[in-house]
Wavefront OBJ file of the C-alpha trace (Angstrom):
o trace
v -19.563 13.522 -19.740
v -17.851 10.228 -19.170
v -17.455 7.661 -21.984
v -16.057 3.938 -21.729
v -13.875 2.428 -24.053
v -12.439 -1.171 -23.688
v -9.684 -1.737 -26.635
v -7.783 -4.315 -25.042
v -7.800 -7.476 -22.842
v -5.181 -9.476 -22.015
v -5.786 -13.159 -20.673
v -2.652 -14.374 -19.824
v -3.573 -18.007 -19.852
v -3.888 -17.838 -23.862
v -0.296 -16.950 -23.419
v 1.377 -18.217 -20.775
v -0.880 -20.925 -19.384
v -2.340 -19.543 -16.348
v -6.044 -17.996 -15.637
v -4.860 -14.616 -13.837
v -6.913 -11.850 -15.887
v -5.481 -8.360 -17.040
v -7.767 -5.984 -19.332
v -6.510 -2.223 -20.404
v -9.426 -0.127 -20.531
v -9.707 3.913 -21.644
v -11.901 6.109 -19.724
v -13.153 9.457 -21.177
v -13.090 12.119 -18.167
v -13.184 16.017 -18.383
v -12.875 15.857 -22.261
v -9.690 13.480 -21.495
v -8.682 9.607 -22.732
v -7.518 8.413 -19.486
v -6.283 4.568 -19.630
v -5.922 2.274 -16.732
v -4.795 -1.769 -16.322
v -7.085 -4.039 -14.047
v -5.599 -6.938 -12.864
v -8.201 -9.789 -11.217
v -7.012 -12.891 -8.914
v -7.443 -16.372 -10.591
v -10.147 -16.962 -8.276
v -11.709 -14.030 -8.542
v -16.023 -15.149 -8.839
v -19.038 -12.291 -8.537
v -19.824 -13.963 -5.567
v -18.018 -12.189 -3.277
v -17.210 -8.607 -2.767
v -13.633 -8.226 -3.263
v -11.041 -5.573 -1.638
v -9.541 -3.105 -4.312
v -5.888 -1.043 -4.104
v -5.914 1.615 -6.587
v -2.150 2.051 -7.401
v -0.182 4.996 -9.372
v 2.855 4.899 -11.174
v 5.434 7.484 -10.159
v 6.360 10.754 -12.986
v 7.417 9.192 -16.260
v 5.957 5.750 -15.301
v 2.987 3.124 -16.872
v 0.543 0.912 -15.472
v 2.571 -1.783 -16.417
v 5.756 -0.136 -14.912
v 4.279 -0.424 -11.400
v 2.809 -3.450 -11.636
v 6.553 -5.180 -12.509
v 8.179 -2.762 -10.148
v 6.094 -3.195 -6.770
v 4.818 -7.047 -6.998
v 1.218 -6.100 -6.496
v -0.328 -8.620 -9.071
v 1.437 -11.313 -7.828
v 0.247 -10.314 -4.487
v -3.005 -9.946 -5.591
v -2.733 -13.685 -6.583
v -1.338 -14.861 -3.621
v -3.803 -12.977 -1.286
v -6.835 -12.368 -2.940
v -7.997 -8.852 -3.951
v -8.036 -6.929 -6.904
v -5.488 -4.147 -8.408
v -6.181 -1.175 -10.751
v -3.344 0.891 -12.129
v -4.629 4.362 -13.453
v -2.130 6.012 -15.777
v -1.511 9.780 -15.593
v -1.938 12.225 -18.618
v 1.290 12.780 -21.038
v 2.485 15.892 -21.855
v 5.480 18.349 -21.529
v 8.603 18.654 -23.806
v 9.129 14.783 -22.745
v 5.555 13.526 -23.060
v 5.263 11.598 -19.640
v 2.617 10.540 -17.456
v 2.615 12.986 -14.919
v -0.095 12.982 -12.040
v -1.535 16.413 -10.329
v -1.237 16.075 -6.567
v -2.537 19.844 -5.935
v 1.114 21.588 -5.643
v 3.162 19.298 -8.606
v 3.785 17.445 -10.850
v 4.727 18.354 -14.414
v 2.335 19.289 -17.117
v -0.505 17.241 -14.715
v -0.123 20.140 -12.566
v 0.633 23.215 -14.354
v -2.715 22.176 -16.748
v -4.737 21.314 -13.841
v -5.663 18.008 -15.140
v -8.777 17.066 -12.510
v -7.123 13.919 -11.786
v -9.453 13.329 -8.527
v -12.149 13.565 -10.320
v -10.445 10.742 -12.968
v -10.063 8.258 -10.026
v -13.375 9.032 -8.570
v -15.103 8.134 -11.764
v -12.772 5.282 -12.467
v -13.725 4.049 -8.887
v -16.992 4.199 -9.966
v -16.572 2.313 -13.285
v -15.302 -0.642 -11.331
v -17.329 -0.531 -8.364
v -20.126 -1.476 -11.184
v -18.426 -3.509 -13.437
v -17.049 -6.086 -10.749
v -17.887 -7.596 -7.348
v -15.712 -5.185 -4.786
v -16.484 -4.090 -1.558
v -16.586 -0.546 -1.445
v -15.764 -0.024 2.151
v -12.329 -1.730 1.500
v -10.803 0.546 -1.524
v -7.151 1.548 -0.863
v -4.626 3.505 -2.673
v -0.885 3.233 -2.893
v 1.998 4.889 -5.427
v 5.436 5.690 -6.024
v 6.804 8.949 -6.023
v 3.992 11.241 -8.133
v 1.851 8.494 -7.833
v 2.335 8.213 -3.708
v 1.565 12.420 -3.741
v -2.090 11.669 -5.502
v -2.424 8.987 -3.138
v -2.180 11.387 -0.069
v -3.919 13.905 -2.536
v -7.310 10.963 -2.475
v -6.570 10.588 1.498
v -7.181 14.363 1.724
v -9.991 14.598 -0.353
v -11.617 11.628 -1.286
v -11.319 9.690 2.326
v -15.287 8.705 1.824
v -14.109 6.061 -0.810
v -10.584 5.529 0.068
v -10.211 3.303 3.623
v -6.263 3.884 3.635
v -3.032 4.547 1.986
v 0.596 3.330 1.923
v 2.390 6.600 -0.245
v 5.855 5.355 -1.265
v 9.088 7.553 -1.819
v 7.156 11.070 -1.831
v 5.770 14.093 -0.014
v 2.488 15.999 0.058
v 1.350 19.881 0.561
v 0.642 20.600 4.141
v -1.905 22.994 2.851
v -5.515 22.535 2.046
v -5.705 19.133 3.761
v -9.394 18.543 5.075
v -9.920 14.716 5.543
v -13.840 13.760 6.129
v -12.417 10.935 8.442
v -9.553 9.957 9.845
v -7.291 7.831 7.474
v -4.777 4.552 8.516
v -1.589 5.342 6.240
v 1.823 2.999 5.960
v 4.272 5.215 4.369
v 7.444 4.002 3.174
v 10.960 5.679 2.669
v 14.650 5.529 2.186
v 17.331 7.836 3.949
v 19.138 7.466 0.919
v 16.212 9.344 -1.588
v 17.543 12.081 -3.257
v 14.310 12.210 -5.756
v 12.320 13.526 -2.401
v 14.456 14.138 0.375
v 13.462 12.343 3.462
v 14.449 15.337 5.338
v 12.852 17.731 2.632
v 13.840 20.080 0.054
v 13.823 19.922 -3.417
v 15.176 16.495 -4.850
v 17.696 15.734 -7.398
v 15.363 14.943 -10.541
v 13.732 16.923 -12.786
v 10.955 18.306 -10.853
v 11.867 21.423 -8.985
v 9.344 21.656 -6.389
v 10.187 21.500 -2.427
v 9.355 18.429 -0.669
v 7.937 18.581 2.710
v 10.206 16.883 5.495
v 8.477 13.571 5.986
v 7.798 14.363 10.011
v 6.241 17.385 9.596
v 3.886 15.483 6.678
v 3.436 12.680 9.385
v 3.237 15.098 12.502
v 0.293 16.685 10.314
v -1.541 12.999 9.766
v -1.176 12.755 13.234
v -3.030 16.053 13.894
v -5.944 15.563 11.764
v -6.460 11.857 12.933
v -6.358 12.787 16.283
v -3.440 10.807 17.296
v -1.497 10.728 20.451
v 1.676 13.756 19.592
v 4.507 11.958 20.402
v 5.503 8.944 17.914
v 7.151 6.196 18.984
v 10.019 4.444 17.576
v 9.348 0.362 17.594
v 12.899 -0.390 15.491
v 16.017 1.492 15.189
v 18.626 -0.452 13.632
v 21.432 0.170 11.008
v 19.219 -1.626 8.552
v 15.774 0.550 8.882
v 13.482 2.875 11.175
v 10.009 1.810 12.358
v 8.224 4.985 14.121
v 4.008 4.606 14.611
v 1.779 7.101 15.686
v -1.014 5.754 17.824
v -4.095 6.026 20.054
v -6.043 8.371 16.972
v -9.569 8.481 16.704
v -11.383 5.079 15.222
v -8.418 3.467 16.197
v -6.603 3.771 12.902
v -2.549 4.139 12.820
v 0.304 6.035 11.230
v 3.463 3.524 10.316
v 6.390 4.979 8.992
v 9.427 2.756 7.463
v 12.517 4.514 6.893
v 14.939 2.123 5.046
v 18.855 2.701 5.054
v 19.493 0.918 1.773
v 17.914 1.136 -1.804
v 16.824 5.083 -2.738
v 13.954 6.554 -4.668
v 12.862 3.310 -5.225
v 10.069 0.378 -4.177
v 11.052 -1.221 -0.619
v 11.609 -4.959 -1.723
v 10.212 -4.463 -5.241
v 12.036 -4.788 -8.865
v 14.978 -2.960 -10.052
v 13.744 -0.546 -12.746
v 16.143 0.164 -15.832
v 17.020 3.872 -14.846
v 15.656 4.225 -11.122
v 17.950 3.675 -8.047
v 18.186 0.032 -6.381
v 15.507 -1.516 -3.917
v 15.896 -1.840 -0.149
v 16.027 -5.368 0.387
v 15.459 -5.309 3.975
v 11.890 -4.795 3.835
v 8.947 -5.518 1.279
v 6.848 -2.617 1.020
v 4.235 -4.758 -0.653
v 3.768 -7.108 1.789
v 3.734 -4.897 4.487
v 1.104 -2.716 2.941
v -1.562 -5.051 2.847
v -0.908 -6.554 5.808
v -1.780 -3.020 7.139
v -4.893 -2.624 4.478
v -6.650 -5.925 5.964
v -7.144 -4.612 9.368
v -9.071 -1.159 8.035
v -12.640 -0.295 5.993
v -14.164 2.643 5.687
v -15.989 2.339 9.169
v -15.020 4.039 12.175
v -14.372 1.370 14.606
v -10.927 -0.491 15.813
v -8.598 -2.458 13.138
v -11.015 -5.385 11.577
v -9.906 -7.976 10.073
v -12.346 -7.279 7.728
v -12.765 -9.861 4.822
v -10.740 -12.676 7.008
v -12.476 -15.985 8.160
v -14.023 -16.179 11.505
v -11.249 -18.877 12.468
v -8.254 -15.917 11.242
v -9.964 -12.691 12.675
v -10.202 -14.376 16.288
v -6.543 -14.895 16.512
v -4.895 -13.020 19.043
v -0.760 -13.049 19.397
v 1.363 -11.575 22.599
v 3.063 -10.479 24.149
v 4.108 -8.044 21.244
v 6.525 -6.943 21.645
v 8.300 -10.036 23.187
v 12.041 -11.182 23.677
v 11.650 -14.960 23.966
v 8.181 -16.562 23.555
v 5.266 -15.652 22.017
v 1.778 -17.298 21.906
v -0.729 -16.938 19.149
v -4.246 -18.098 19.740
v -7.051 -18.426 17.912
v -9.101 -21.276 16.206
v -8.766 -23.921 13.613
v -4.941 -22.687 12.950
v -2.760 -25.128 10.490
v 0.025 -24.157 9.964
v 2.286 -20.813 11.468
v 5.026 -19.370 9.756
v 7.854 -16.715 10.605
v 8.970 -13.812 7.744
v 11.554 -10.849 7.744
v 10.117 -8.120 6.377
v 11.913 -8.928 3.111
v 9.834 -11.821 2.835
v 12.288 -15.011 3.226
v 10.515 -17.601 5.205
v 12.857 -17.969 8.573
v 10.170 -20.597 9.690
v 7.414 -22.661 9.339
v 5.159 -25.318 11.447
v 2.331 -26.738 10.650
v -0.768 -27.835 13.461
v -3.752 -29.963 13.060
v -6.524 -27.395 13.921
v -5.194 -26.390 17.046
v -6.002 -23.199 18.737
v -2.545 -21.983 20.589
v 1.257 -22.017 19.326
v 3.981 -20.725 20.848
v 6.668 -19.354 18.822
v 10.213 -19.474 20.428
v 11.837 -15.934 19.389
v 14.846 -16.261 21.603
v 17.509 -16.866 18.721
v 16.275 -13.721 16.619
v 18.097 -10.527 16.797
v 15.475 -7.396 17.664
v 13.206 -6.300 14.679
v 10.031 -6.301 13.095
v 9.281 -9.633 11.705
v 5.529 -11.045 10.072
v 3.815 -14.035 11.661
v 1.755 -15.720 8.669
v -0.997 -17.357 10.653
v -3.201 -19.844 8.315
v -6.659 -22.302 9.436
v -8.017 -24.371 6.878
v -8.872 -21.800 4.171
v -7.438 -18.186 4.654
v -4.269 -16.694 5.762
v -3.214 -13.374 7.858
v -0.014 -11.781 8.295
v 0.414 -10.196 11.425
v 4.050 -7.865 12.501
v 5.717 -9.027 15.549
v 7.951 -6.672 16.953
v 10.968 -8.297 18.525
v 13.142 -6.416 21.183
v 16.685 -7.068 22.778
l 1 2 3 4 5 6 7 8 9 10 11 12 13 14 15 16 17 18 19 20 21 22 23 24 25 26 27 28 29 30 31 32 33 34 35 36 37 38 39 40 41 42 43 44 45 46 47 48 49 50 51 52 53 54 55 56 57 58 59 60 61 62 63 64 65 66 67 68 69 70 71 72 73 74 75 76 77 78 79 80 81 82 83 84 85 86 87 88 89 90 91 92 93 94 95 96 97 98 99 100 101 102 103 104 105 106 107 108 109 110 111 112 113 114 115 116 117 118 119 120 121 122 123 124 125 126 127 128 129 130 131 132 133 134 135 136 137 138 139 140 141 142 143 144 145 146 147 148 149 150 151 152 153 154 155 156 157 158 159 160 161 162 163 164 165 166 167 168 169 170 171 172 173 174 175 176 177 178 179 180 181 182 183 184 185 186 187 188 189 190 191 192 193 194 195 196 197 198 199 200 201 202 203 204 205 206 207 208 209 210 211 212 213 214 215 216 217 218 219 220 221 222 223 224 225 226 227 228 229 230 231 232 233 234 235 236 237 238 239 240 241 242 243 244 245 246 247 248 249 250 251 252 253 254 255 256 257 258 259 260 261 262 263 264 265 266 267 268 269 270 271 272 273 274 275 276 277 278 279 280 281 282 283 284 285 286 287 288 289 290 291 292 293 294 295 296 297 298 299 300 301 302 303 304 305 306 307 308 309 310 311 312 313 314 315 316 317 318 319 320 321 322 323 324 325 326 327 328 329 330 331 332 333 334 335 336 337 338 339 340 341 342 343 344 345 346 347 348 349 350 351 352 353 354 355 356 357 358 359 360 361 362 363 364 365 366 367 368 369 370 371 372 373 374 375 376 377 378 379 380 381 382 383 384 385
């Protein structure tokens, strides 16, 4: 039996002056309080179907944790979709949230908490209670909370589109995806929580840690992918590697930073975790990857964009001097690093080609923000020596 409690909404604009909309809600599931924080856009309306990321704190973490540490509200402001952070059962000698992803963590695990079945029903709780468009549900998390994500991608890949699992591992075991799955995973060479090269981590969890290629090499499989990754970016600051050509066109990214540590690529310091990489944003990278997948088998969408945005087309890519972006109605085009600074910006009236002169920027992925009159798309650019 499931059972609904709401004991607390926060509207931030009685506070701080501003209509974004927050409300902590409990969820009864398997005999359990579960509690989650729902986070809407300022513009949000019921009439449209909105996209949703589902995303989990790491071991020891909040809803609210995640939401300052990764950005993803703000994003959710700036981009328009809407965020839920579920919270994992406490327990153990140090009563934390802990989340089971099938082979750890913590008291989640070892008391088989049916977590799944928690984020199923919570998925359905939403799905009714606000306009979202089911066929664009996503899941990300940090550490525990990036091992349930791949945990939902194995099991639950009729509701979840795709997943960007941060600063964690999964079981190679047991893994039966109904479809094949887009994922953006993000690491750091310097992660001694979970080992990039697996193992069992530094922390307090004693488990072992899958090496992140063999975890990837196994995506691949089961998406039908092409074997052999290739490597877009190999630089002293991070490592780009994609897996490509799988079935319903979906793709496997993988960013290996050389900075920060068990941490959230471009997100906040947290009091007692290890710094950020600051040469990427893993935020804004994610959902640039989320727009271009649903649920449907076909190639990369656009879904939810404008008809002026999802005819834009940009190449060469990769390019070494200049590249052209065409499409219709575009305003204004601007230029990103991955950590988000703006390196530069041009607006059009309406036109339908630019040309970007790349011929001054050292090799790397960068984002091209392409806008028309009422939507915006971020699309990577990948520039080589």
């Amino acid at each position: 039996m499931i059972r609904y409690t709401s004991f607390l909404t926060l509207c931030c604009c009685f506070f701080f002056n501003c209509p974004t909309f927050a409300q902590y809600d409990t969820l009864v599931h398997d005999g359990l309080e579960r509690t989650y924080l729902v986070h809407l856009p300022p513009n949000y309306t019921e009439t449209e179907a909105w996209p949703l990321v589902v995303a989990m704190h790491g071991g020891g973490g909040s809803a609210f944790n995640l939401q300052d540490q990764s950005g993803l509200s703000a994003k959710a402001d700036a981009a328009g979709f809407v965020v839920v952070y579920p919270e994992g059962i406490r327990g153990g000698a140090l009563n934390i949230r802990t989340w089971n992803a099938g082979w750890c963590c913590g008291p989640a695990s070892s008391g088989n908490v049916d977590d799944v079945g928690f984020l199923t029903a919570l998925l359905d709780t939403l799905t009714a209670r606000y306009a979202l468009d089911t066929t664009r549900i996503y899941a990300t998390g940090m550490s525990n909370g990036g091992f349930i994500s791949y945990r939902l991608a194995c099991e639950r890949s009729d509701r979840i589109a795709a997943i960007a699992p941060v600063a964690c591992s999964m079981s190679l075991e047991a893994c039966t995806p109904g479809r094949p799955v887009p994922i953006i995973h993000f690491h750091s060479s310097q992660d001694g929580s979970v080992p990039y090269r697996g193992g069992v981590g530094d922390g307090l969890s004693n488990h072992y840690n899958a090496p992140q290629d063999s975890v990837l090499d196994a995506w691949a499989a089961a998406n039908g992918c092409r074997p052999v990754a290739d490597t877009l970016v190999d630089t002293d600051e991070y490592l780009l590697t994609q897996w490509t050509d799988c079935d319903c066109g979906v793709e496997i990214h993988r960013y290996l930073t050389h900075d920060g540590g068990h941490s959230w690529p471009g997100g906040n310091q947290t009091p007692i975790g290890d710094p950020p990489s600051h040469y990427l944003n893993a935020t804004d990278l994610m959902w640039d990857f989320f727009q271009q997948y649903t649920l449907a088998c076909a190639e990369p969408s656009g879904a939810g964009l404008s008809s002026e945005i999802r005819a834009v087309h940009l190449f060469p890519n990769p390019s070494a001097d200049i590249v052209t972006v065409q499409g219709r109605q575009i305003v204004r085009v601007r230029l990103r690093d991955l950590a988000g600074q703006v390196l530069s910006s041009r607006f059009y009236r309406r036109v339908d080609r630019v040309e970007v002169d790349l011929r001054n920027r050292p090799a790397g992925v960068y984002v091209v923000e392409i806008t028309s009159s009422d939507r915006s798309r971020d699309t990577r650019l990948v520039v080589k020596q």
